[in-house]
N, C-alpha and C positions, 0 to 999 in steps of 0.2 A: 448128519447129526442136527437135531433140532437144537436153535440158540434159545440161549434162557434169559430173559427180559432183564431180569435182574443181576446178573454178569457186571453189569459198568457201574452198581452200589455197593458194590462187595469187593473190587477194584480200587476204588474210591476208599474204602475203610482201610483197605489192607498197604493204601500211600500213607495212612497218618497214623495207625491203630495197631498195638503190638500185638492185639488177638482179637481175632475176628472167627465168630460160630456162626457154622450154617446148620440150622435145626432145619427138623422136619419129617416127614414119616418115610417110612424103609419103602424102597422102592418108587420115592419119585424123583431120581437121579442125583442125588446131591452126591453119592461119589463119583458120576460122570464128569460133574462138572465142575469138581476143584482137580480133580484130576487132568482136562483140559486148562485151567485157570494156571495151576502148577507148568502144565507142560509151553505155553504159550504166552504166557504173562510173569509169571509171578518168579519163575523160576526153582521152586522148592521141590524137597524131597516129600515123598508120599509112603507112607507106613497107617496101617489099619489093623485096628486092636481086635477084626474079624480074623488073624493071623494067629493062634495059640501060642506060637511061641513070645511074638511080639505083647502080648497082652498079658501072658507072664512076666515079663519083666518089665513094663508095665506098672502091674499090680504087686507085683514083690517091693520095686524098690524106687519109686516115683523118679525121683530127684536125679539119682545115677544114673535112670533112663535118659532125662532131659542133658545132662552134662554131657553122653558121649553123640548127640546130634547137634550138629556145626550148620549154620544156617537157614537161611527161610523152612521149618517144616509143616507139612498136612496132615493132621492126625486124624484119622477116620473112625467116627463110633466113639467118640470121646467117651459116654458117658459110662460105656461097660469098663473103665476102672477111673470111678469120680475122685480117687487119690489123685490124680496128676494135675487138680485142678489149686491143689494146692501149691504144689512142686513149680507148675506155670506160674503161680504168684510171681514165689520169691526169686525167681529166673529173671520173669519180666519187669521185677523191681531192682534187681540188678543191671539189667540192661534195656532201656525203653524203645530198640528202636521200633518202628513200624514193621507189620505183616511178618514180625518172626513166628507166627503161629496160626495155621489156618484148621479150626477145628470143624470135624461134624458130628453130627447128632442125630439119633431115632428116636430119642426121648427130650424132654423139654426138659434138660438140664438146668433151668433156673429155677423148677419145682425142688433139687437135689439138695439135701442140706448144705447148706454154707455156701453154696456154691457162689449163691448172688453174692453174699460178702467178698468173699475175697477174687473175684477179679472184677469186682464196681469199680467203675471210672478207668478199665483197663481191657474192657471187651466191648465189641460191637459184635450185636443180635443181629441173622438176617435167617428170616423164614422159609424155605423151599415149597411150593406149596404142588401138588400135582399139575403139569400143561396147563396153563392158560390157552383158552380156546383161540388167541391171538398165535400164542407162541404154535401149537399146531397148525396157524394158519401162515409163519412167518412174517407176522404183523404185529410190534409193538403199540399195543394197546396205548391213548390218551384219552378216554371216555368219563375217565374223571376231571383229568385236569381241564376238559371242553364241558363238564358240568358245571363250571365256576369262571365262565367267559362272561363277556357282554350277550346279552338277547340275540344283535343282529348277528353275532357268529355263530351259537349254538346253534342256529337252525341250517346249516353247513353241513350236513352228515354225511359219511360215505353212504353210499347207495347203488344195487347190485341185483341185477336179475337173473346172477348166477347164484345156486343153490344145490352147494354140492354135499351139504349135510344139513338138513333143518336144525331147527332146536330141539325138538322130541329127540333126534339122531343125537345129538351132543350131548344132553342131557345123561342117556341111557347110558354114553359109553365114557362119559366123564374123563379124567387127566391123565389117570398114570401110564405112563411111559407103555408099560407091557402090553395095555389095552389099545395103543394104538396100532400096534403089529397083527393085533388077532382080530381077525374079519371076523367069525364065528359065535355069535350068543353063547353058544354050548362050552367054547375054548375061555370064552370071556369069564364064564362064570366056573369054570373048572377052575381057574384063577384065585377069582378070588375066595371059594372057599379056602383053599392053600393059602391063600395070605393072611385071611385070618386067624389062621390057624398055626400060621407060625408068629404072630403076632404075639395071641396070648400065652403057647407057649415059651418061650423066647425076652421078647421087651418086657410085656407085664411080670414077667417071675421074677426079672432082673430089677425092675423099678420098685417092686415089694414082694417080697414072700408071704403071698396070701394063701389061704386053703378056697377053693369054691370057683376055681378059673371054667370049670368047665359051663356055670352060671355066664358067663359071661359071653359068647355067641348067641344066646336069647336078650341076655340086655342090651347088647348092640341093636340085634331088629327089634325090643321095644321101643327103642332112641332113637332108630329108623322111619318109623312109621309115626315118630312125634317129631319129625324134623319141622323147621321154621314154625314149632308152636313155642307159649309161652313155656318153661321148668315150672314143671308141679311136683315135687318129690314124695306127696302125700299120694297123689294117683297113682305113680310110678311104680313104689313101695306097695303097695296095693296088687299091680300086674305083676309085677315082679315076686312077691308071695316073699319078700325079706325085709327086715327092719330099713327104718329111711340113712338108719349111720352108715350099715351094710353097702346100699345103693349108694350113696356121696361117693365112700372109698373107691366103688368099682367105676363110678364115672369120673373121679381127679382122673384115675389110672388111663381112663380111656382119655381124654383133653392131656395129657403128660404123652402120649403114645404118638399124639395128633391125627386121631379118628373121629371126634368129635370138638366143636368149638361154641363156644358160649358169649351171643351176641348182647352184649350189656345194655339197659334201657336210658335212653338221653333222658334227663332232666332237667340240663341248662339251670334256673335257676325257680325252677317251678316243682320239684321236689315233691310239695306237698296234694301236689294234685296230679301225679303221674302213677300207673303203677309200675315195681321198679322189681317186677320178676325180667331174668333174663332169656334169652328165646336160645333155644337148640339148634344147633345145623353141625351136620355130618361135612367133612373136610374136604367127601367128594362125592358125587350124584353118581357116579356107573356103584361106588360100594354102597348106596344109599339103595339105589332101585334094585341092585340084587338082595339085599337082605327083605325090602319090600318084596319082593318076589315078582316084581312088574318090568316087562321088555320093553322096547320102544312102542312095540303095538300096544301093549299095554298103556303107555302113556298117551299115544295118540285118543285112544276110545274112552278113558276115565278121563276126563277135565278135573275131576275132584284132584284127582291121586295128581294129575300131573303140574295144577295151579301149586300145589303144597310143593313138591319139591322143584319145580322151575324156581318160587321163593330161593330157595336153598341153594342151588345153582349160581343165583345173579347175585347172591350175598359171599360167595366163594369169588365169583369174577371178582369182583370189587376188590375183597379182599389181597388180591394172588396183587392187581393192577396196584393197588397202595404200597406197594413194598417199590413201585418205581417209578410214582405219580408224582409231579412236581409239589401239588399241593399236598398229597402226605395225610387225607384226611381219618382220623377216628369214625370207625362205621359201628352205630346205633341202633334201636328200631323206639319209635314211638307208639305209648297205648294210655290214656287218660282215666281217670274211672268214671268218666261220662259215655265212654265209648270210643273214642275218637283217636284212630290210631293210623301210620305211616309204618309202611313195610320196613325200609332204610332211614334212616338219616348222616351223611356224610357231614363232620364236621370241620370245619378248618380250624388252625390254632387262633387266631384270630377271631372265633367264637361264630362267624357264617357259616350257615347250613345248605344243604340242596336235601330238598326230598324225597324220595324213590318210592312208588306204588310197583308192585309185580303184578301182571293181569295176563292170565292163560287165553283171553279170547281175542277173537280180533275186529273186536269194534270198541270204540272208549266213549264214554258220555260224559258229561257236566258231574254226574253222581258219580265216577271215578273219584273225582278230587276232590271230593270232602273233607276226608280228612288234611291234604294238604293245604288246603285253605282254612283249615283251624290251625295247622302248624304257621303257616304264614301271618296270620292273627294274631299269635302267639310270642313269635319273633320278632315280627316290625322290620325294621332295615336290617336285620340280620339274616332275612331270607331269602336267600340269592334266585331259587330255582325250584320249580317242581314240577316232576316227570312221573308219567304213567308206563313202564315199557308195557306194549303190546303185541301180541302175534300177527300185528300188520304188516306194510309194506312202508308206510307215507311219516314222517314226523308230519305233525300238525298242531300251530298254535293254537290253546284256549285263551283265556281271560287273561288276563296279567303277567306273569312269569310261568306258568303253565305251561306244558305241552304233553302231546303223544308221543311217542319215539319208539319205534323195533328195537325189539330185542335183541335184533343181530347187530345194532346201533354199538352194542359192548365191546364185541370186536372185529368189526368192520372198519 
């Protein structure tokens, strides 16, 4: 069984936190792994509202369900009956102790009405996100928390002339669990058409009772094929041939499903000179390249196609690695309306930044770091770091906090 990174933050919640939710999309193990958490740690009883009968009563009668379960419980799929979230209140306001409640989730039940109200200041969030290419490789990632060292550490990198799956390879076949069993292109994408399709049969119908689902396998590969670009909802609305309200509704639903996420634009305190659309990326590169319609070969021989979602990729790693980075940081992208733009910005609460450029080729020049050298300008002593990953082999310092760094640098 592969270990999940974030196992010993979710541990952590469940010593001080009467309810601890692990969200996240269907099928990137979050029931393997409170199931493991329950059976080896935690000690709790496990029950999932995937169960009819269980999920009937449930939904019938919230409160009476919670009164006849006696200790630490795991409840799986919380959100298909969001009644019990209120039932959990008044349970866990009668009794506070820590980890009596370990939930999970296929939908981002903090979209669900009321939900945030009534268990704020009484739940801790923890994201599942598909394999981290670490976790695949049983290597906990710290690629963040070595982006916020001193100079003369950061240039310390693992380094490896083994290469048993490039990046094009990893890219293609992205996190989830299923895809790492199936050797096969054909098996792979037999896959995931069946997943999307019991996605929006299934989650989306239960998140809203909308007409027009079958629209919605074309809007995913139009928001495929505009992954790591700015949201346009005027273009979008346009490819998509339906009003722009139509479009919002069907992408909350897909960002609430967690198929899509929405990388907000840093401003720091320059606001007035940023533009502040947000950028697209899909939650994982193997359902990214098949909607795309492009294999690894594919990515290999397009640089175009494969520079766009490698972005997408190292904006996912980042992500997955934040949920158990020391430093914790908020991930950005910067764009000026002079031009002047950074792929990432990783922020610390503390307000330091590091900069991340993504570059598909495997050579870097001085003109890579433009734009991080306007960020750096921009910030002053608040800018710790900036990096170009490239499809080389060599980290290599430039001018001042500058450098080249592989790609495999993420998690190696």
């Amino acid at each position: 069984m592969i270990t999940r990174n974030i196992t010993d933050r979710i541990l952590d919640s469940l010593a001080d936190t009467p309810v601890v939710l692990l969200n996240g999309a269907r099928q990137v193990g979050k029931s393997t792994l409170v199931l493991k958490i329950a059976a080896d740690h935690h000690h709790a009883r496990y029950l999932t509202l995937d169960d009819a009968v269980i999920l009937a009563a449930a939904r019938f009668d919230a409160a009476g369900f919670l009164s006849g379960l006696e200790g630490p419980v795991v409840i799986d799929e919380v959100q298909r009956a969001p009644q019990l979230f209120q039932a959990i209140k008044a349970s866990v306001d009668r009794d506070r102790r820590p980890g009596r409640f370990l939930l999970t989730g296929s939908a981002d039940v903090m979209l669900l009405p009321k939900v945030s109200e009534s268990l704020a200041g009484r739940m801790e969030i923890h994201t599942l996100w598909p394999f981290s290419q670490g976790e695949i490789s049983a290597v906990k990632e710290t690629f963040i928390d070595r982006l916020f060292t001193e100079s003369n550490e950061f240039q310390i990198l693992p380094h490896s002339d083994v290469r048993p799956l490039d990046v094009a390879e990893r890219v293609a076949i992205g996190g989830y669990p299923e895809m790492i069993k199936r050797s096969g292109e054909s098996r792979r994408a037999s896959w995931y058409g069946s997943y999307i399709t019991t996605i929006l049969q299934r989650d989306i119908r239960e998140l809203a009772n909308i007409e027009g689902l079958t629209d919605m396998p074309r809007i995913l590969s139009l928001v495929a094929a505009r992954a790591s670009s700015l949201v346009n909802f005027a273009e979008l609305s346009r490819s998509a041939g339906m009003p722009q309200s139509t479009l919002k509704r069907y992408m909350a639903l897909l960002e609430a499903a967690f198929l899509i996420r929405t990388i907000p634009p840093w401003s720091g305190n320059l606001s007035n000179r940023l533009v502040k659309s947000p950028k697209l990326i899909l939650t994982d590169t193997g359902l990214a390249a098949y909607l795309m319609g492009v294999n690894r070969a594919g990515l290999r021989s397009n640089r175009t196609a494969f520079g766009q979602i490698l972005e997408n990729f190292v904006v996912m790693e980042l992500m997955k690695q934040a949920a158990w980075s020391e430093v914790s940081p908020s991930i950005n992208h910067f764009r000026s309306h002079t031009g002047q733009e950074v792929d990432i910005i990783l922020e610390r609460r503390d307000g330091t930044c590091v900069g991340i450029e993504v570059k598909a080729s495997e050579t870097v020049g001085p003109g890579d770091f433009k734009g991080l050298r306007a960020l750096a300008d921009l910030l002053g002593p608040k800018f710790v770091r900036g990096v170009v990953l490239y499809s080389g082999r060599e980290t290599v310092p430039f001018a001042g906090s500058m450098h080249a760094v592989p790609t495999e640098a993420l998690f190696r």
